[in-house]
Backbone as numpy.savetxt, mean C-alpha at the origin, in Angstrom:
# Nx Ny Nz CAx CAy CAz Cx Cy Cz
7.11 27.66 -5.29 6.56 26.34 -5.62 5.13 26.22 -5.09
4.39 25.35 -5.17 3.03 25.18 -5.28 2.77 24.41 -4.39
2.15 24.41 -3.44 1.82 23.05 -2.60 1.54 21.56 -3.31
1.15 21.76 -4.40 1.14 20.24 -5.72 2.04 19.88 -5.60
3.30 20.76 -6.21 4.63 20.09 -6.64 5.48 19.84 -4.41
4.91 20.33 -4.02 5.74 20.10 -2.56 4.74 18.52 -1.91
3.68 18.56 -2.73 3.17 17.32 -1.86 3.34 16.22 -3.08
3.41 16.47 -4.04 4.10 15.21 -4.79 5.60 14.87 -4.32
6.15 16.04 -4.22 7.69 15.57 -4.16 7.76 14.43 -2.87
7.30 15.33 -1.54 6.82 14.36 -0.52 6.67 12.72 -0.81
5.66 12.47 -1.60 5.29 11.40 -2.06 6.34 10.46 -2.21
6.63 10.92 -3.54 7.79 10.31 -4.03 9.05 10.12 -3.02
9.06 10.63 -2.36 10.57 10.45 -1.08 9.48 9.75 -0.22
8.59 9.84 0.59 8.03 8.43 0.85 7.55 7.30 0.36
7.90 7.10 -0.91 7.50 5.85 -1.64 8.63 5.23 -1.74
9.87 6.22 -2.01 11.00 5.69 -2.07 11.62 5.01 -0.77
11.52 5.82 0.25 12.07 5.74 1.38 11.32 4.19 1.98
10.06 4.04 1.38 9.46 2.78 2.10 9.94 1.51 1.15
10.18 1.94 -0.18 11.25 1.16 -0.59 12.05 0.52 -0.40
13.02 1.75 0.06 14.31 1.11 1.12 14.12 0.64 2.18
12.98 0.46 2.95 12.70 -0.37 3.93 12.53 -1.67 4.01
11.69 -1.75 2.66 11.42 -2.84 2.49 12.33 -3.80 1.92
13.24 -3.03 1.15 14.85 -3.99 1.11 15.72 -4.09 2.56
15.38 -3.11 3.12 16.20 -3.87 4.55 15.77 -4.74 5.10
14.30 -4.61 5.24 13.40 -5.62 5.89 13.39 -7.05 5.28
13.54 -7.37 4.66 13.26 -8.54 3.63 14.73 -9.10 2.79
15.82 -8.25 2.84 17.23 -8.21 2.25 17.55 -9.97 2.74
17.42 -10.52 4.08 17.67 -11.91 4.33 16.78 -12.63 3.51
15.62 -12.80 3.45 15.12 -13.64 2.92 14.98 -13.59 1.52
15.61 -12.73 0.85 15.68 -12.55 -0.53 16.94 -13.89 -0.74
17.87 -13.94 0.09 18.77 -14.57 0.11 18.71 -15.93 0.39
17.71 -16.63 1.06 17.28 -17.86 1.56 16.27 -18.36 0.86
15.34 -17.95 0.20 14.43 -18.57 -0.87 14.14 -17.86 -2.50
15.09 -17.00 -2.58 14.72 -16.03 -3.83 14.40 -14.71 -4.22
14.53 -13.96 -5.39 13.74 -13.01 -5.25 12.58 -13.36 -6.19
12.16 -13.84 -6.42 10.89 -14.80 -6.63 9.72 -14.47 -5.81
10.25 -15.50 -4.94 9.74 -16.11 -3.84 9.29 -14.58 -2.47
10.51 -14.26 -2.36 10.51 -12.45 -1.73 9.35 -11.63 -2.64
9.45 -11.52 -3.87 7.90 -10.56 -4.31 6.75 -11.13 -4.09
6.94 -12.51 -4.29 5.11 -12.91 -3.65 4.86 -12.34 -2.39
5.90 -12.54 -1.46 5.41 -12.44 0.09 5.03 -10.75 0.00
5.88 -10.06 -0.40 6.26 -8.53 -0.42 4.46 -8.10 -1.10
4.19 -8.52 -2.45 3.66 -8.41 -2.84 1.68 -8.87 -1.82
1.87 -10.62 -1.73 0.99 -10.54 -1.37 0.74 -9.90 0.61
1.74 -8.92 0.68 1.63 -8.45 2.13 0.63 -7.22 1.91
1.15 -6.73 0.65 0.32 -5.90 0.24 -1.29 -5.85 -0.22
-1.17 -7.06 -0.68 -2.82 -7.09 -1.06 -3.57 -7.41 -0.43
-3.05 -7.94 1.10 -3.79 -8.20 2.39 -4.25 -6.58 2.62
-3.26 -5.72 2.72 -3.32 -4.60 3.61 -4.24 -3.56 2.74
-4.29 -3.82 1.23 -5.31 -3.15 0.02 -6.75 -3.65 0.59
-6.98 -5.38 1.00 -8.29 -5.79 1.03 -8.53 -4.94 2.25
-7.75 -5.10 3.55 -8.25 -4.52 4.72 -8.61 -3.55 4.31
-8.24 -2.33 3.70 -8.78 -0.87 3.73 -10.05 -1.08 3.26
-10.13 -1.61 1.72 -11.52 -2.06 1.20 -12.37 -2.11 2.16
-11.71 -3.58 2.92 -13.50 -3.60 3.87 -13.56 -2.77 4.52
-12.72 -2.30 5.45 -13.07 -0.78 6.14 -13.84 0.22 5.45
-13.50 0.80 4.30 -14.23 1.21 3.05 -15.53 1.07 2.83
-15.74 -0.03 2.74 -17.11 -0.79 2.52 -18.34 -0.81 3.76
-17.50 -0.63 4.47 -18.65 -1.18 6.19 -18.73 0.53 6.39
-17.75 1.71 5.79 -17.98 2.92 6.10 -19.26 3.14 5.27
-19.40 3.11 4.21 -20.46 3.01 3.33 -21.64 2.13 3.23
-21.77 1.68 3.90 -22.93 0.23 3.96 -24.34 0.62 3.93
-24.89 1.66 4.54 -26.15 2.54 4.12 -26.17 3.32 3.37
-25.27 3.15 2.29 -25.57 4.39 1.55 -26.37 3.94 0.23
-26.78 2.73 -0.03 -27.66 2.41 -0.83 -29.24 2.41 -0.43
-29.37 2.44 0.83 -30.42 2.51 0.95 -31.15 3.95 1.34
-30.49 4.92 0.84 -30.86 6.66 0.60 -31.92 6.60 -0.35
-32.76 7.29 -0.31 -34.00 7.57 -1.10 -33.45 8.59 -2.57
-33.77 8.52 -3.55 -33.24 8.81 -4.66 -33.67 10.53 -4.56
-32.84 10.63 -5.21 -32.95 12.64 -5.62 -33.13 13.07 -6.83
């Protein structure tokens, strides 16, 4: 096998596996306000943790517009 197909597979069993976390983690409150209500939070937990990288991202790169052209 190929290191491709061994680091996809990887992937996929950690995407899954955080999956199942996140149904354990959250399994009560799916039950007390919805599953509705459970994907916003789930969801917008995530797009907090997407913006953070961004700005990290962004402040890594912050001089790089001001490079003299080539």
């Amino acid at each position: 096998m190929s290191s491709y197909v061994l680091k996809l597979a990887g992937a996929a069993i950690g995407i899954f596996m955080l999956g199942v976390l996140v149904v354990v983690i959250f399994d009560k409150l799916w039950f007390q306000v919805g599953l509705g209500a459970a994907i916003v939070v789930v969801c917008g937990a995530l797009l907090l943790i997407a913006w953070r990288a961004d700005k990290k991202d962004k402040a890594k790169r912050a001089g790089l517009e001001e490079l003299p052209r080539v």
